[in-house]
C-alpha positions as CSV (number, residue, x, y, z in Angstrom):
1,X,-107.8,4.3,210.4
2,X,-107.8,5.9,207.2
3,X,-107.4,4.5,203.5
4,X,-103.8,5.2,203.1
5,X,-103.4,3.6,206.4
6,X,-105.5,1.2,205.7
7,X,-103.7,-0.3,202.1
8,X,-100.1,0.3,204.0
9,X,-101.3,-2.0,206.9
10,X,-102.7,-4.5,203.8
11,X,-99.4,-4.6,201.7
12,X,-97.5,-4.9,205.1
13,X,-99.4,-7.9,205.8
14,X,-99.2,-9.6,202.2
15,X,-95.3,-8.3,202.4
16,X,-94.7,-10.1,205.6
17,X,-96.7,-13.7,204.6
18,X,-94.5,-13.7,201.7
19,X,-90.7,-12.9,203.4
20,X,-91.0,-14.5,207.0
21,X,-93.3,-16.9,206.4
22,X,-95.0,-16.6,209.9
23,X,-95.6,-20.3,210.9
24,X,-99.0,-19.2,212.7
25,X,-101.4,-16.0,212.8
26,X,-100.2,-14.7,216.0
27,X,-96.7,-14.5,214.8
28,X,-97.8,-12.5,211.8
29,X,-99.5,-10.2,214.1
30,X,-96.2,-9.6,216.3
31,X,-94.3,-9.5,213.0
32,X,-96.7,-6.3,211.8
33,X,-96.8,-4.9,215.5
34,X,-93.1,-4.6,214.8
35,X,-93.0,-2.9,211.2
36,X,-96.5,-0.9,211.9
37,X,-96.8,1.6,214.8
38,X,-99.7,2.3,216.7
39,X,-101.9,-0.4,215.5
40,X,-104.1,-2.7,217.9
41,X,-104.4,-6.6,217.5
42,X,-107.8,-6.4,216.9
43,X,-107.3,-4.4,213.7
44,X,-104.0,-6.3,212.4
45,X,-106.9,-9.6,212.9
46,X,-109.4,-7.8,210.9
47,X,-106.9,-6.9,208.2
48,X,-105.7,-10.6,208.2
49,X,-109.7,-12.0,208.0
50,X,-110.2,-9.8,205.2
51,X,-107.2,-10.4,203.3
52,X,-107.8,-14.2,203.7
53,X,-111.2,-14.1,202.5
54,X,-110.4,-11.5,199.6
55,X,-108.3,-14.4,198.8
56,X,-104.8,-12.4,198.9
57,X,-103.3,-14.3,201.5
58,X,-103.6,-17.8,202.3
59,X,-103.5,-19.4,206.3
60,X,-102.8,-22.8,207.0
61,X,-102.8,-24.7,209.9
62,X,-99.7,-25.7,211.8
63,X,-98.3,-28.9,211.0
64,X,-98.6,-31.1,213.9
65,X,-97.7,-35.3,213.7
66,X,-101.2,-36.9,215.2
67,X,-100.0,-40.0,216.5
68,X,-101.9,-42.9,215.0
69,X,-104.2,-44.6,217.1
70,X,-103.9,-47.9,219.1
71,X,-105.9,-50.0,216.4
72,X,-103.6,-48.5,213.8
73,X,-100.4,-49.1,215.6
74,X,-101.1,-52.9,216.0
75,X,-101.2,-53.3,212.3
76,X,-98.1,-52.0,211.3
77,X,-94.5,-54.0,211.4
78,X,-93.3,-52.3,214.6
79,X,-96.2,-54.4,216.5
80,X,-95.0,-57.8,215.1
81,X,-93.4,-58.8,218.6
82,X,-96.6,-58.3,219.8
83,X,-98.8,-60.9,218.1
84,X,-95.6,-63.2,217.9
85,X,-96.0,-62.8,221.7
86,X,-99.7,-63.7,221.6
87,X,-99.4,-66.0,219.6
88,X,-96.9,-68.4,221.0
89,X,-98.8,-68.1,224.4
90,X,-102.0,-68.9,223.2
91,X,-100.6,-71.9,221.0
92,X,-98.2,-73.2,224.0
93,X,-101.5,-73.5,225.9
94,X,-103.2,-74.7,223.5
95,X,-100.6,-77.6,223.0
96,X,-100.6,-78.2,226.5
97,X,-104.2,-79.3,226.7
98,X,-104.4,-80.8,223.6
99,X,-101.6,-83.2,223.2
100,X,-101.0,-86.6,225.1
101,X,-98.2,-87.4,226.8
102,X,-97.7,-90.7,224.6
103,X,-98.5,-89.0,221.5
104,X,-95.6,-88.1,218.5
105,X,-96.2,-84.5,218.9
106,X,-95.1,-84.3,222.3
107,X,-91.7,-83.2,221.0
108,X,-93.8,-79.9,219.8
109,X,-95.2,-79.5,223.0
110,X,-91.8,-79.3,224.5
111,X,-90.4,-77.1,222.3
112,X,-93.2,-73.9,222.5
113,X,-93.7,-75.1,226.6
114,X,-89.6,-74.1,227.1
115,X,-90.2,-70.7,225.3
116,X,-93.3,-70.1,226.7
117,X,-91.9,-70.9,230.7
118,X,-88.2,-69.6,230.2
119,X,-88.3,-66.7,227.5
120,X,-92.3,-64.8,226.8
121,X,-93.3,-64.0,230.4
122,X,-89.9,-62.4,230.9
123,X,-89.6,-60.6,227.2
124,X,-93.0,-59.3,227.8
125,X,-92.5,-57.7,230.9
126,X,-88.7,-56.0,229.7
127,X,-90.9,-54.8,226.7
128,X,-92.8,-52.9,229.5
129,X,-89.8,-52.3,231.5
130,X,-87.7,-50.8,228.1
131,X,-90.4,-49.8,225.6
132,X,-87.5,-47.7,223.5
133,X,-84.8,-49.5,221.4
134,X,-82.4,-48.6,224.5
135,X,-81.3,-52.6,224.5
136,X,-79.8,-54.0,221.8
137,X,-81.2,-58.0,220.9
138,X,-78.8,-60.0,223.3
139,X,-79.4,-57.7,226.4
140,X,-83.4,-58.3,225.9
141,X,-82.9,-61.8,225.1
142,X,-80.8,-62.4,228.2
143,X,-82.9,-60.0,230.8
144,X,-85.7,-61.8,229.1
145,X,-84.5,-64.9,230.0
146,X,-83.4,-64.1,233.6
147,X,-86.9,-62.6,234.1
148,X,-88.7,-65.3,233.1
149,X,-86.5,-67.4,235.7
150,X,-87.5,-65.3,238.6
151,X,-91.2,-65.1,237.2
152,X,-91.8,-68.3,237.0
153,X,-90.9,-69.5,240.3
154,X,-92.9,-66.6,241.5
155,X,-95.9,-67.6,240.0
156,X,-95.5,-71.2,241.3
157,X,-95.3,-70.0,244.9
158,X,-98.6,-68.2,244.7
159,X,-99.9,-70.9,243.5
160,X,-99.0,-73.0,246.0
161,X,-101.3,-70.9,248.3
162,X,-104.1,-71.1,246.4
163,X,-106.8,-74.2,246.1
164,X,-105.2,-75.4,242.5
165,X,-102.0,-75.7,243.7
166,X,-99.2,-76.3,241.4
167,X,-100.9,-78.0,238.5
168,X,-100.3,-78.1,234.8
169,X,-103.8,-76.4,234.0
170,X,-103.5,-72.8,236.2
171,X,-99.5,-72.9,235.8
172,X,-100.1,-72.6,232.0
173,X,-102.9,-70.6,232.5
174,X,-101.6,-68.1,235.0
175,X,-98.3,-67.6,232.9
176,X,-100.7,-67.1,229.9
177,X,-102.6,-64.3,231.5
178,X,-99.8,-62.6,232.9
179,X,-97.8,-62.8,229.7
180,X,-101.1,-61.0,228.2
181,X,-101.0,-58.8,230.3
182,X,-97.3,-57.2,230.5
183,X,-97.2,-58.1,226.5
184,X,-100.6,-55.7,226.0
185,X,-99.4,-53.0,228.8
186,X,-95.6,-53.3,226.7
187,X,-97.6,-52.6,223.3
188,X,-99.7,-49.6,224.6
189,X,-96.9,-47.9,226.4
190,X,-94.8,-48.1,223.2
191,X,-97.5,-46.4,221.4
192,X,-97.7,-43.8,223.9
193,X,-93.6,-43.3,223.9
194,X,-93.7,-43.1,220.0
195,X,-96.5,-40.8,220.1
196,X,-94.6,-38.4,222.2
């Protein structure tokens, strides 16, 4: 290529960044293949390198939305359920080893055992099931409610086959793991969904 050829290609180039606005460099080489005749890829990239570094045009990256990570996610307000979730568990279980059947707290006890046996296995796992805002609050609280009622029964039959039987200690502690479990499954597939 000549000169001549060589400054039209340039003030093509500088012409085009400023009017179309290509979005990335290979669109701003089809955009020149288009207006310029006869003129290889290789060249339009060479032009573009040397422009860019001349300073004359500028190249930016495509914007793309990085999802944040995991450890990010669980500190923001949209992961709230989750630690309620966690937290109720692990204090229910708590309350069940710790307090006496005669003492005045019992009343406590009560309360966090009926959420934790008829509401947080079943919530958890329709958090896994429905990780999108496709339910509004009364459909999740009643699914969650009929899925605790299924769980829980489930649970006690297994356990029934097993060498602790159906105790206090692994009925608390086998509805604590597995409402861990779906809750932390729930929390990492609604980061994934969110990240798509």
């Amino acid at each position: 290529m000549n000169q001549k050829n060589n400054d039209t290609l340039d003030r093509t180039l500088i012409k085009l960044m400023q009017t179309k606005k290509p979005i990335n460099v290979q669109q701003l080489i089809d955009l020149t293949k288009s207006e310029t005749t006869f003129v290889s890829e290789q060249t339009i990239m060479q032009h573009i390198l040397r422009l860019e570094s001349q300073g004359k045009i500028t190249l930016k990256e495509p914007i793309t939305r990085t999802p944040p990570k995991l450890s990010a996610y669980l500190k923001t307000g949209e992961a709230t359920w989750y630690w309620i979730t966690i937290i109720l568990a692990i204090a229910t279980a708590l309350t069940v080893f710790t307090i006496q059947e005669n003492s005045a707290l019992i009343i406590i006890r009560n309360i966090l055992g009926a959420i934790f046996v008829l509401f947080l296995p079943g919530y958890s796992l329709i958090k896994l099931l429905f990780p999108k805002k496709e339910l509004d609050n009364i459909e999740r609280t009643a699914l969650s409610i009929g899925m605790s009622l299924a769980l829980v029964p489930m649970i006690g039959l297994i356990l029934n086959y097993t060498p602790w039987g159906i105790e206090t200690a692994p009925t608390t502690l086998s509805l604590l793991t597995l409402t861990i479990i779906f809750a932390t499954s729930s929390i990492i597939r609604e980061h994934l969904t969110k990240a798509k």
